[in-house]
Structures are given as structure tokens and as C-alpha cells.
N, C-alpha and C positions, 0 to 999 in steps of 0.2 A: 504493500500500500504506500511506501515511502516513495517508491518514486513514481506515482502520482503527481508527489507533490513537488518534484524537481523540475527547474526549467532548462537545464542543459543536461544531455548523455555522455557522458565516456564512455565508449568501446575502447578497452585497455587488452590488446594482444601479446602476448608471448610469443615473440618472433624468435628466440633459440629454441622455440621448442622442435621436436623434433616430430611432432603430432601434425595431422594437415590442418593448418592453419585456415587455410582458405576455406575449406570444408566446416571448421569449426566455427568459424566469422559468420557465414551462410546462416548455418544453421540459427547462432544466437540470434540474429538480425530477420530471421524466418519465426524464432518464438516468441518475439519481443512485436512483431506485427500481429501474432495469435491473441498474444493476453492484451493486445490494448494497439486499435491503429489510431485513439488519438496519443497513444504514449510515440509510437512510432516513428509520428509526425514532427515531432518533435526537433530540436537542433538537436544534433550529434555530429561528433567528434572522435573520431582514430585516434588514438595515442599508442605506438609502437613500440614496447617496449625490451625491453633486455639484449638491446644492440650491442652494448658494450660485449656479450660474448658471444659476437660474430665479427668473422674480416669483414671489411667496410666493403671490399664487393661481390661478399656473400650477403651482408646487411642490404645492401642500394639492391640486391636480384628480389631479394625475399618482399623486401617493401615495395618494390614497384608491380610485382605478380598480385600482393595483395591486393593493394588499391587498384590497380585496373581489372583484378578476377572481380574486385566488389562492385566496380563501378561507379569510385565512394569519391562526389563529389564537393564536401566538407572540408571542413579541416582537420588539417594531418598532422602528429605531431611525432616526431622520433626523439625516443627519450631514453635514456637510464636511468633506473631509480636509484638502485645501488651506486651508483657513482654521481646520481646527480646531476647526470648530463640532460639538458634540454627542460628541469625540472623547474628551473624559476621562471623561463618562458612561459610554458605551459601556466602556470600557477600567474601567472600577470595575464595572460590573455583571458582565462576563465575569469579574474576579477573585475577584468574590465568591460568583457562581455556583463557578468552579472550587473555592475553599477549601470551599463547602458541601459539595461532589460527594466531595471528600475526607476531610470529616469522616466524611460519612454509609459511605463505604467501612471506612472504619479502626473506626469503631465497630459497623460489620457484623463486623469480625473477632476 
């Protein structure tokens, strides 16, 4: 029921994983339109994660298959958590998304 009440999605992938990725993406993004197409509808956002334990073009093959298997027009974010890499971008873009979301509600009323 929480995320109901959210107004942005992360889709947060395991890109070392060694599972099909692509296959796994499909699927969550097939059961997340079952339980709710207006949750669906929703902003969402890729964030890629655990680059740091891939060569960078085994990383650049695996991210590009995903986003064009998904046909995932949003935004993309390639990050490490573990190391940190790409995590303050991230973390400023969703703030700044939300303050926007918020201005634009408040000045709707």
C-alpha cells in the first residue's frame, strides 16, 4: 500500500548479477502494470546498479542491452552503492524532482 503513496519509482537492477537481467526487468515492470496501471503510470527511473564489479565495457554492453531490451525511455542512472559512485547525483536529482512535484502541486492550489 506504500507505494500508493509515492510519487517517483526506482527500478534499482543488479547488473553483476549473473541472472537475466533483462528477463527479470520485464517481468517486475509486467507485475507492477498487474497490481496497479495507475501505479504504473507513474514517473520511473533505472538506476543500475553494482557497476563497480564489472569492466567498464562489460558495464557500457550490459546497460545498453538493458535499456534498449526495455525500451526504457526515462531516466537512467549508473551507480555504485558500495563505492558511492553516481550516488549523490542520483540523490540530488530525486530531491529536486520531488521539491519540483511540490511546487507544481501547491501552486495548482
Amino acid at each position: 500500500k506504500h507505494l500508493t503513496r509515492t510519487r517517483l519509482l526506482l527500478h534499482i537492477v543488479d547488473m553483476a548479477s549473473d541472472e537475466d537481467v533483462l528477463g527479470n526487468a520485464r517481468t517486475l515492470l509486467g507485475e507492477l502494470q498487474k497490481y496497479s496501471a495507475e501505479l504504473a503510470d507513474r514517473e520511473r527511473w533505472l538506476v543500475l546498479n553494482k557497476l563497480d564489479l564489472l569492466e567498464d565495457a562489460e558495464a557500457d554492453l550490459r546497460c545498453t542491452k538493458l535499456i534498449e531490451g526495455l525500451q526504457w525511455q526515462n531516466p537512467v542512472f549508473r551507480i555504485s552503492a558500495l563505492r558511492r559512485d553516481g550516488t549523490k547525483e542520483l540523490c540530488q536529482t530525486v530531491y529536486a524532482y520531488l521539491e519540483a512535484r511540490d511546487r507544481e502541486q501547491n501552486d495548482d492550489t
